[in-house]
N, C-alpha and C positions, 0 to 999 in steps of 0.2 A: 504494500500500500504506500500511498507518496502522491507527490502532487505534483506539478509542472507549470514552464510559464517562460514567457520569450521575452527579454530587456535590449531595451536600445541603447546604449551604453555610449554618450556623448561625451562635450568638454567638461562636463563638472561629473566629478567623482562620485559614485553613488554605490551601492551595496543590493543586499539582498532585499529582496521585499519581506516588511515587516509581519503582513498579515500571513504570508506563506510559511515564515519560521516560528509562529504561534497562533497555529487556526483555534478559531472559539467553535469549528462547525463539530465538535467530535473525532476529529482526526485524529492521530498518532501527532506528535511534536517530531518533527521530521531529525536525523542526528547526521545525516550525510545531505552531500549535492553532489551532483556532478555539472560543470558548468562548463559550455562547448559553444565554440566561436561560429556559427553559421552564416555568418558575411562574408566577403572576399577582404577583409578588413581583419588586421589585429589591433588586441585591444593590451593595456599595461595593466597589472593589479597586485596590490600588496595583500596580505591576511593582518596577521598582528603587527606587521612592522609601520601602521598610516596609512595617509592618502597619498598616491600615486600622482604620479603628473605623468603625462606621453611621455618623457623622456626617462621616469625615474620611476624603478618598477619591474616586476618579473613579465614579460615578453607572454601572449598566450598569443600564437599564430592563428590565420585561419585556418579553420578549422581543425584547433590545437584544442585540449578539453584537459581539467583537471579537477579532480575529487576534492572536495573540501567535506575538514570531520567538524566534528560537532566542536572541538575550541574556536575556531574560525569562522563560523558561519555568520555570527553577526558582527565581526568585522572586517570583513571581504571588504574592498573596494574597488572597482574597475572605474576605467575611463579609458577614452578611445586613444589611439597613437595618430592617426590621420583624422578619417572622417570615421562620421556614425558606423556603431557595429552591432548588430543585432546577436545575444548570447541565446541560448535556449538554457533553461536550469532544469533538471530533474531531482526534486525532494525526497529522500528516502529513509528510511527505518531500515536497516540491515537485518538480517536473520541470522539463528545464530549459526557460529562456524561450526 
C-alpha cells in the first residue's frame, strides 16, 4: 500500500508534499519514496545536508531515481539545475524482509 504523485520541481526549493507524508484518510504513514526524474531535465537535491541551489547539490539525472528512508523524507529538497522538471514520487511502507 502507498500512494503517488508527480512534482514540478522549479527555481525555488521545495520538498515532499506534506499531506502525502501524513495522510488523515486512514492510510499507512508512508516510511520510504522512491523519487524519479521523468523530464528530459535534471534536477539538484540535498536530504539532511539544506537547501540546494542548481549548482550546489547531489546531481539526480534524467531519468536518474533515488530511494529516500524514513530520516529524510521531510527534509528532501529539490530544485531544478536548468528548467522545470517534473519528478514522479512513489510513497511506501516496506514489508518485512
Amino acid at each position: 500500500a502507498g500512494d503517488h504523485e508527480q512534482i514540478t520541481v522549479s527555481s525555488t526549493a521545495l520538498g515532499l508534499t506534506a499531506a502525502k507524508l501524513n495522510p488523515t484518510t486512514g492510510a499507512p504513514r508512508p516510511t520510504c519514496a522512491v523519487v524519479q526524474v521523468i523530464s528530459t531535465v535534471s534536477i539538484s537535491y540535498w536530504g539532511a545536508f539544506g537547501v540546494p541551489t542548481a549548482s550546489d547539490g547531489q546531481l539526480l539525472p534524467q531519468y536518474g531515481s533515488i530511494t529516500v528512508g524514513t530520516s529524510n523524507l521531510t527534509s528532501l529538497r529539490m530544485i531544478r539545475v536548468t528548467t522545470d522538471a517534473t519528478v514522479s514520487v512513489q510513497y511506501y511502507v516496506p514489508g518485512p524482509q
